[in-house]
C-alpha positions as CSV (number, residue, x, y, z in Angstrom):
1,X,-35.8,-19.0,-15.5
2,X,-38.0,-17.1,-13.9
3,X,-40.5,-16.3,-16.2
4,X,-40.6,-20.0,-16.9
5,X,-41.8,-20.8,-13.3
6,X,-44.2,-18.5,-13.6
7,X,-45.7,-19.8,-16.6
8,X,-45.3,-23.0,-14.8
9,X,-47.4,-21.9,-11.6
10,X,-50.0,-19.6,-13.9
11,X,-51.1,-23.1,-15.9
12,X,-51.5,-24.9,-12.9
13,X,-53.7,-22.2,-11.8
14,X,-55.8,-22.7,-14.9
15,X,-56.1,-26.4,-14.6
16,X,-57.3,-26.3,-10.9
17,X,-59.7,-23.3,-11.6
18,X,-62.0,-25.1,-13.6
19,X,-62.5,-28.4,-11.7
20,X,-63.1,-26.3,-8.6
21,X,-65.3,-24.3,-11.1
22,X,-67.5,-27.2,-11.9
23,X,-67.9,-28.4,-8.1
24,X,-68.8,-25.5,-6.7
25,X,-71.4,-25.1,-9.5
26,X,-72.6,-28.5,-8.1
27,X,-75.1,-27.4,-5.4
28,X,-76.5,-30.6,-5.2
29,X,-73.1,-32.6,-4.3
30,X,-72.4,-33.4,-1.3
31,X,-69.5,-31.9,1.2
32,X,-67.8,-34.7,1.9
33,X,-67.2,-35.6,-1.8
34,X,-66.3,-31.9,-3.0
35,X,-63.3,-31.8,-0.5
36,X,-62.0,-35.3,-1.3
37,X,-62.0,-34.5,-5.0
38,X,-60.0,-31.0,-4.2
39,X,-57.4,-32.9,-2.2
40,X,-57.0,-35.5,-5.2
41,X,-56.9,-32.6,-7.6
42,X,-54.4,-30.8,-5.4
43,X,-52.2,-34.0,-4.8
44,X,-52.0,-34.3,-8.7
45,X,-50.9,-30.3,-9.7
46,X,-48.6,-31.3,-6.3
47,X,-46.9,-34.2,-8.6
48,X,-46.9,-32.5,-11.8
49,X,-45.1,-29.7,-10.2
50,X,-42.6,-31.4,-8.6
51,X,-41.9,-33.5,-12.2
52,X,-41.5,-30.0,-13.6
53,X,-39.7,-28.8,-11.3
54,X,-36.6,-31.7,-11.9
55,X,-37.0,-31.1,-15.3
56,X,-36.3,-27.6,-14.4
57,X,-33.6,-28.2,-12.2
58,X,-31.6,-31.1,-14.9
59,X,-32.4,-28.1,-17.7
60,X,-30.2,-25.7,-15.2
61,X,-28.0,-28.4,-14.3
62,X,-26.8,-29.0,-18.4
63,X,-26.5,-25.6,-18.6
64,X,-24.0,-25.0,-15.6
65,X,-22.1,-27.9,-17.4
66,X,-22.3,-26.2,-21.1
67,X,-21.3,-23.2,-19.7
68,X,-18.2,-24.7,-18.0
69,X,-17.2,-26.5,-20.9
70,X,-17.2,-23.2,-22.7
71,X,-14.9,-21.4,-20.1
72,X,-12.6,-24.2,-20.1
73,X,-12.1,-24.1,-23.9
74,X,-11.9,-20.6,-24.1
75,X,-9.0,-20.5,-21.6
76,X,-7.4,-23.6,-23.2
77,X,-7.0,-21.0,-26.2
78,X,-3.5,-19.8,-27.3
79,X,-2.1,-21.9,-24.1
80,X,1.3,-23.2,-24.2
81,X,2.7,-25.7,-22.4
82,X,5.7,-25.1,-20.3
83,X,8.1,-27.6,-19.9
84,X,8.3,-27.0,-15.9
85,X,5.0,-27.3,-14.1
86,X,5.6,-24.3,-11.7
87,X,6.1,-22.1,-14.1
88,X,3.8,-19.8,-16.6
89,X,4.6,-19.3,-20.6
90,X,3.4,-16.8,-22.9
91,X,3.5,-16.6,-26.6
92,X,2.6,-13.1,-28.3
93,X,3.4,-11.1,-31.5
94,X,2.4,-9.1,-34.1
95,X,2.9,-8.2,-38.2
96,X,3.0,-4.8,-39.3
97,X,2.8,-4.0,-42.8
98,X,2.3,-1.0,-45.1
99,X,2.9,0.7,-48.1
100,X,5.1,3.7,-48.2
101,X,4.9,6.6,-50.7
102,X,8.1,8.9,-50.8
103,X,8.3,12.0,-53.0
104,X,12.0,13.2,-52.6
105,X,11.2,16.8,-54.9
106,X,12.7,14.6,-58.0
107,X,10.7,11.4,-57.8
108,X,8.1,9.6,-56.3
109,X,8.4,5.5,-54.9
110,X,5.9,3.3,-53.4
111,X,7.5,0.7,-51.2
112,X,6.1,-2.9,-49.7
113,X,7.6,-2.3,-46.3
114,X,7.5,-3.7,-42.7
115,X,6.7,-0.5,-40.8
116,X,9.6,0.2,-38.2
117,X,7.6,2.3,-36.0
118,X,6.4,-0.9,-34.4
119,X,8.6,-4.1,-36.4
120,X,7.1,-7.3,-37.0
121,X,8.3,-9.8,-34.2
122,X,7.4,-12.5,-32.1
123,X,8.0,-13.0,-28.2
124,X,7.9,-15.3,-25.5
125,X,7.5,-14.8,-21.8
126,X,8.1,-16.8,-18.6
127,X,7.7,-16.7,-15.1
128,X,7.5,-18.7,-11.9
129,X,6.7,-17.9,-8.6
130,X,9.6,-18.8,-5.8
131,X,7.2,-17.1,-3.3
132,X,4.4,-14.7,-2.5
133,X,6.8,-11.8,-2.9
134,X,9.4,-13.2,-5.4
135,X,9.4,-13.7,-9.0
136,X,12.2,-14.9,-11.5
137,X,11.3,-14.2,-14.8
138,X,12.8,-14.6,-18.4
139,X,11.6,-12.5,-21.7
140,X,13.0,-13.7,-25.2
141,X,11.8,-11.2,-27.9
142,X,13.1,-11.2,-31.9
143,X,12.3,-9.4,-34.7
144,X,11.9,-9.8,-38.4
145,X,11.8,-7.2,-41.0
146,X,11.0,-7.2,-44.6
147,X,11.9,-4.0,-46.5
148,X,11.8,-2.5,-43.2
149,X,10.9,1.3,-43.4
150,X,14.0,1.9,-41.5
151,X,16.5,0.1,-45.2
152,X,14.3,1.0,-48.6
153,X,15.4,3.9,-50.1
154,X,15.5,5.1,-54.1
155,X,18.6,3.3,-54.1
156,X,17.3,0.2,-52.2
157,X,13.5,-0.6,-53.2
158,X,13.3,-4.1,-52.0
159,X,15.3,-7.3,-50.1
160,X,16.6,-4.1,-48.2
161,X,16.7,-5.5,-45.1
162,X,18.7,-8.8,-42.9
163,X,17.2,-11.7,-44.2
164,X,17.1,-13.1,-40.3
165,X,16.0,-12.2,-37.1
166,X,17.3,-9.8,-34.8
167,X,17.8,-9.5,-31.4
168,X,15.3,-6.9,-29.1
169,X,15.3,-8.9,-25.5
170,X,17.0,-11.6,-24.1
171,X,16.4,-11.1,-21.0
172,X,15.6,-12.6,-17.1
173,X,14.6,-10.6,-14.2
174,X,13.9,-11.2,-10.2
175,X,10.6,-9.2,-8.6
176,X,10.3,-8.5,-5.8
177,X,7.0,-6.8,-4.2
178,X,8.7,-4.7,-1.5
179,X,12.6,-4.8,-3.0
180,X,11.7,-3.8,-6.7
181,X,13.2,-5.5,-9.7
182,X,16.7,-7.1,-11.1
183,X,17.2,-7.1,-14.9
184,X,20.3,-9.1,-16.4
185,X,21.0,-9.4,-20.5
186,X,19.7,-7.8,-23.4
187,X,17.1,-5.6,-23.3
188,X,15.6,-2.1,-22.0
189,X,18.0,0.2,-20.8
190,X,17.0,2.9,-17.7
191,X,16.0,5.4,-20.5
192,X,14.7,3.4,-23.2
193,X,11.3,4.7,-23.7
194,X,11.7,8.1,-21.8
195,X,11.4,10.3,-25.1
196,X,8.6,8.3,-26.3
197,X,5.3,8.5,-23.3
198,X,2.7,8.8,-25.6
199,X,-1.3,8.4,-25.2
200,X,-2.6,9.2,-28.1
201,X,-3.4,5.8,-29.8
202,X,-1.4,7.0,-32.9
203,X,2.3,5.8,-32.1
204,X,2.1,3.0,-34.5
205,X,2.3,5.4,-37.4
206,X,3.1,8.5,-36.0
207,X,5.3,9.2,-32.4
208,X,8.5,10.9,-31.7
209,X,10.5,8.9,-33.5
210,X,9.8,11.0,-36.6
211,X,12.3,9.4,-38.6
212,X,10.9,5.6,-38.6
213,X,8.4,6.2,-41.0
214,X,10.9,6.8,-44.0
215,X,14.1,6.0,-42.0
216,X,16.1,5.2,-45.1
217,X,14.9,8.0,-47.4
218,X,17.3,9.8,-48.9
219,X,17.4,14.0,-49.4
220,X,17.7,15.5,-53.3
221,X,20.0,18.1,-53.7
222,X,19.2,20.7,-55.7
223,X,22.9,22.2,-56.2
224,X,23.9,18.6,-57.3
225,X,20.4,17.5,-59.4
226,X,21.4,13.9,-57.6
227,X,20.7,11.9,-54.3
228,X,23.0,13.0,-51.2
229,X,23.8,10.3,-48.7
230,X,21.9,12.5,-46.3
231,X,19.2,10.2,-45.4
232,X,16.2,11.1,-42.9
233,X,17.2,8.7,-40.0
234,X,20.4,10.6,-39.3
235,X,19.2,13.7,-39.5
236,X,16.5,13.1,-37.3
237,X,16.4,11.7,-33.8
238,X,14.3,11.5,-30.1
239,X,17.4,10.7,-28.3
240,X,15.7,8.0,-26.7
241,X,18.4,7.1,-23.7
242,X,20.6,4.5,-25.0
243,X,17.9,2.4,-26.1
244,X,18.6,-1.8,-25.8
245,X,21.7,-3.4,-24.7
246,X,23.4,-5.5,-23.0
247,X,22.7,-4.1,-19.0
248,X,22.0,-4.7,-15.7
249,X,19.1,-2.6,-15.0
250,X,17.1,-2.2,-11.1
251,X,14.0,-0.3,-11.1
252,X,12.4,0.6,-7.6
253,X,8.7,-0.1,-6.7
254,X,5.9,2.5,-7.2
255,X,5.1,4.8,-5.1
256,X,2.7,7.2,-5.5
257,X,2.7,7.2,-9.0
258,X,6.8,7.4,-9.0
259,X,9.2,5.1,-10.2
260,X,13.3,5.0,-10.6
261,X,15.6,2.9,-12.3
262,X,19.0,2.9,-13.0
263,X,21.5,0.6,-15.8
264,X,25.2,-0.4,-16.1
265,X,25.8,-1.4,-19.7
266,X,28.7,-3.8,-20.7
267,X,31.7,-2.2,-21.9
268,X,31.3,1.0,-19.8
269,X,28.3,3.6,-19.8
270,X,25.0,4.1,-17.8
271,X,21.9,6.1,-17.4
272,X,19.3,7.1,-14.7
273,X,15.7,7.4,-15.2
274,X,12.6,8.9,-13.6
275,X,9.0,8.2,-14.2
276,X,5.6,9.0,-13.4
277,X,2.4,7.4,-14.2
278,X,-1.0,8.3,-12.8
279,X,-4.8,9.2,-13.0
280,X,-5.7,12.2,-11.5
281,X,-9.1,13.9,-12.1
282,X,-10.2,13.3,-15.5
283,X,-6.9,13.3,-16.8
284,X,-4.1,10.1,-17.1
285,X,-1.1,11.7,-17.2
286,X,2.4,10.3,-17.7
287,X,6.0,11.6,-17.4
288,X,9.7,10.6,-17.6
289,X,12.4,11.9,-17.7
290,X,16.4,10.1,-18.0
291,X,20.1,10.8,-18.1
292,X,22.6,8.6,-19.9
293,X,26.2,8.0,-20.5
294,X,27.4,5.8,-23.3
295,X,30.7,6.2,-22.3
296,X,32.8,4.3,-24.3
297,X,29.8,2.8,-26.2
298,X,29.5,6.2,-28.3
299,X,32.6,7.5,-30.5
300,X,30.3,10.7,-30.9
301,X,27.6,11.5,-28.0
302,X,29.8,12.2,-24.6
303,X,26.0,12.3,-22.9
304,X,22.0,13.2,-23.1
305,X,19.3,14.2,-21.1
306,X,16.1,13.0,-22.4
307,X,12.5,13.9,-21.8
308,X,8.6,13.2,-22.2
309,X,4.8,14.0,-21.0
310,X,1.6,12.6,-22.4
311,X,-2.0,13.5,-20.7
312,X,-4.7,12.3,-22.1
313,X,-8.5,13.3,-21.2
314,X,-11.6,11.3,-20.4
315,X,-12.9,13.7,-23.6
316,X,-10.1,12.2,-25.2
317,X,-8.2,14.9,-26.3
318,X,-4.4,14.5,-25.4
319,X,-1.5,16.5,-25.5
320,X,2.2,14.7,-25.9
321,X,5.8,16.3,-25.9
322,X,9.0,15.5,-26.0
323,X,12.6,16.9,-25.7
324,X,16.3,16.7,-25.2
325,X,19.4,17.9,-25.3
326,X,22.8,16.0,-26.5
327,X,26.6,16.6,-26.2
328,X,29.1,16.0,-28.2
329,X,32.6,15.0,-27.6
330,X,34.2,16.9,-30.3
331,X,33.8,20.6,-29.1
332,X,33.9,22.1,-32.7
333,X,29.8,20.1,-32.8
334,X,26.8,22.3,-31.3
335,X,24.6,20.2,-28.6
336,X,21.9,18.3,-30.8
337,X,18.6,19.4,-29.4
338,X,15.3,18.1,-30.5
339,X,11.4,19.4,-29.3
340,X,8.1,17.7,-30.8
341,X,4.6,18.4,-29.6
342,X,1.4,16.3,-30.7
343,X,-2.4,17.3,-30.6
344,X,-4.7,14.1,-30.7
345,X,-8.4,12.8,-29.9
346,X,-10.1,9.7,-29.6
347,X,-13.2,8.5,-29.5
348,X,-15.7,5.8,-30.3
349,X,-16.6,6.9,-34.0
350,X,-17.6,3.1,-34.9
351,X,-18.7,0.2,-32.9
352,X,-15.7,-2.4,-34.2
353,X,-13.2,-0.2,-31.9
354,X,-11.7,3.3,-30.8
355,X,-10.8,5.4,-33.8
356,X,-7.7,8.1,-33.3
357,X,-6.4,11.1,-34.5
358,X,-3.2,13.4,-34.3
359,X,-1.3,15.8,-35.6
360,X,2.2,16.8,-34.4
361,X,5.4,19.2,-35.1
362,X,8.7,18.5,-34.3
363,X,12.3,20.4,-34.7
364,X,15.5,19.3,-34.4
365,X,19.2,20.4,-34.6
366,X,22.7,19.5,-35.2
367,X,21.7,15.4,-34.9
368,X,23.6,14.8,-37.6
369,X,26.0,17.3,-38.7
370,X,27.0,21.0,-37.1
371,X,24.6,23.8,-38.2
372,X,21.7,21.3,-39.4
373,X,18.0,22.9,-38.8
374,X,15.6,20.1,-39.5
375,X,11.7,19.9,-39.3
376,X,8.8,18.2,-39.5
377,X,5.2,18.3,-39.7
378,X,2.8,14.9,-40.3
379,X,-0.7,13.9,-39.3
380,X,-2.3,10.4,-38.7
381,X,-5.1,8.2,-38.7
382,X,-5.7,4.9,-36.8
383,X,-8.5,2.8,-36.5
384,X,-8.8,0.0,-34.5
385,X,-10.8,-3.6,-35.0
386,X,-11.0,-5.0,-30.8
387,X,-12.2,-7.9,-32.0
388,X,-9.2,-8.8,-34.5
389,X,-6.6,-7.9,-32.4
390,X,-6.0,-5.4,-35.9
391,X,-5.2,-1.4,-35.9
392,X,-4.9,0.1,-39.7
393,X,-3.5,3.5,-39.8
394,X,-2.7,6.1,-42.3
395,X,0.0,8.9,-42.0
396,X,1.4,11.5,-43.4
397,X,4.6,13.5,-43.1
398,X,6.8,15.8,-44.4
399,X,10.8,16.2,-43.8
400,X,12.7,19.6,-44.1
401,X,16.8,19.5,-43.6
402,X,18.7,22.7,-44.3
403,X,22.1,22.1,-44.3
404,X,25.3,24.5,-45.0
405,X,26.6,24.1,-48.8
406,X,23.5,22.5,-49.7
407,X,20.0,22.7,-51.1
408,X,17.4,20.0,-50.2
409,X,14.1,19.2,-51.4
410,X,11.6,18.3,-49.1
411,X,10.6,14.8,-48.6
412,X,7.0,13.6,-48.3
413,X,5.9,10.5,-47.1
414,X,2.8,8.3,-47.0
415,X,2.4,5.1,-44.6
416,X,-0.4,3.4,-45.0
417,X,-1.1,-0.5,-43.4
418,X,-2.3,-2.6,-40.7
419,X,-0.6,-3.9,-37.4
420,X,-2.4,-7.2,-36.0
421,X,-1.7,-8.7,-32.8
422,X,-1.7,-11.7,-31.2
């Protein structure tokens, strides 16, 4: 707008110029009359400036009001309506899908699948404030998967999976600033999550949890020339605490970067956990580390200690690993131990949104049977489109299992789809 007043003020300064021009050029005219025609020529630029000026000022005016209209309808967007006026509701979800491509050594299926590393679902969350310090809080989240990556096997191509939704939190909480916060139904035990810290913007397709990608897979065996019922889910796990259930869960404030929590769950069992979440330098660097119980939730696992750190660079190179231990209450079973390291960069390859890389390495032992040595390798791909809320990614892995009495093929596996959020 300020250019346009100074065009405004530069043409009045070419329309006076020239009748002031003319008079002066007028040697013959008299004093008198050259100063009453400057004041009438200067009382006339005074009016047309003031008429441009309003002009100026109802142009300004619309456009406060345009701009306004826009904010408001922007924010109207995606806004639910709760059905108490002191309290907040949010809707959000998301649909993963893929194709999967499994070579067992004998065959090779592709697979319409709903990838498991990150199911498709849909969530609600509410909240209302009692005070400045106090929240109460509910979360209600479900899932639905179709030929989830976790069901299709050679066995099981499609319709693999519950034709309903599933339970992942049903949940309400109480915050408190100073106290820290309550937790009461289904949902996130003390160590859900503690295997699984991971900044390298490739979890969707590629994270600890080695076995989502082709869960339900099951091993050749050479000895036999048939499937086993050894699948890739059992023989592979991150031991990730004891997951979701029905708890009570407390987990302290912050401090420092620091955080604690601690869950009962119903019908016996527990766990402690430990984390740790902070910039320092050019680094963001998180940590966690948990111990759980299942008690008499488990008929197998008498406890586990479960473990991760992820630090990720402004460069955006990271490094993420993960580990733990598990014991067994039958003593003739070894402890089931698991490591798995990752290597990843990020950057800003393309315009439409950051673009990530990884590849990890992973080993893991006696999960599901004594003597089992299993590995994996796999790398990954994910590119991500801001403005669609959209990530596509593409990964590869591969799935060793040597087991007494048998012979397995390796299995490799192909995931390849798109995860959009909302």
């Amino acid at each position: 707008m300020s250019k346009f007043k100074l065009f405004i003020l530069f043409s009045v300064f070419l329309m006076t110029s020239f009748p002031v021009t003319g008079i002066i050029k007028d040697a013959g005219a008299d004093e008198k009359a050259i100063l009453e025609r400057l004041e009438k020529i200067i009382l006339e630029q005074q009016a047309q400036i003031e008429s441009l000026q309003k002009q100026v000022n109802e142009i300004q005016a619309k456009s406060a009001e345009t701009q306004k209209a826009t904010q408001s309808a922007e924010s109207s967007k995606g806004f639910i309506k709760s059905g108490n006026k002191n309290t907040s509701v949010t809707l959000y979800g998301q649909v993963n899908r893929g194709i999967l491509i499994s070579d067992d050594g004998d065959n090779t299926n592709i697979y319409q699948v709903d990838n498991d590393n990150s199911s498709t679902r849909i969530g609600i969350n509410g909240s209302a404030k009692a005070s400045e310090a106090l929240e109460i809080g509910t979360k209600v989240e479900v899932q639905f998967e179709s030929n989830s990556t976790a069901d299709v096997n050679q066995n099981n191509q499609r319709g693999a999976s519950s034709n309903n939704f599933t339970k992942r939190h049903l949940d309400l909480y109480l915050s408190s600033t100073p106290y820290g916060k309550l937790s009461i139904g289904f949902g996130s035990t003390a160590s859900d999550g503690t295997s699984e810290t991971d900044f390298s913007g490739t979890s969707v397709v590629g994270y600890s949890g080695v076995a989502d990608m082709a869960y339900g897979q099951l091993f050749y065996d050479n000895n036999t020339k048939a499937l086993s019922t050894a699948k890739i889910g059992n023989a592979f796990s991150n031991m990730d605490g004891l997951s979701r259930d029905e708890r009570i869960r407390y987990d302290t404030p912050a401090f420092n970067g620091f955080s604690a929590a601690a869950s009962y769950i119903a019908d016996g069992g527990g766990d402690v956990a430990l984390r740790y979440d902070t910039k320092l330098d050019q680094f963001k660097v998180g940590a966690a580390v948990a111990y759980a119980n299942p008690a008499s939730t488990s008929a197998k696992t008498d406890y586990q200690i479960s473990s991760s750190f992820s630090a990720l660079h402004d460069s955006g190179i990271s490094l993420t690993l993960s580990g733990g231990q598990r014991e067994y209450k039958t003593d003739t079973d070894g402890d089931g131990l698991f490591f798995y390291s990752k290597l990843g960069y990020q950057t800003d390859f393309f315009s439409i949104g950051k673009t990530a890389f990884s590849v990890d390495y992973g080993i893991f032992d006696d999960i599901a049977m004594n003597n089992d040595e299993a590995s994996t390798f796999g790398a990954h791909f994910v590119q991500n489109i801001t403005d669609w809320g959209t990530e596509y990614y593409l990964g590869y892995r591969l799935h060793k299992l040597d087991r007494d009495n048998t012979d397995f093929e390796d299995i490799s596996a192909i995931l390849s789809g798109f995860r959009v959020k909302f």
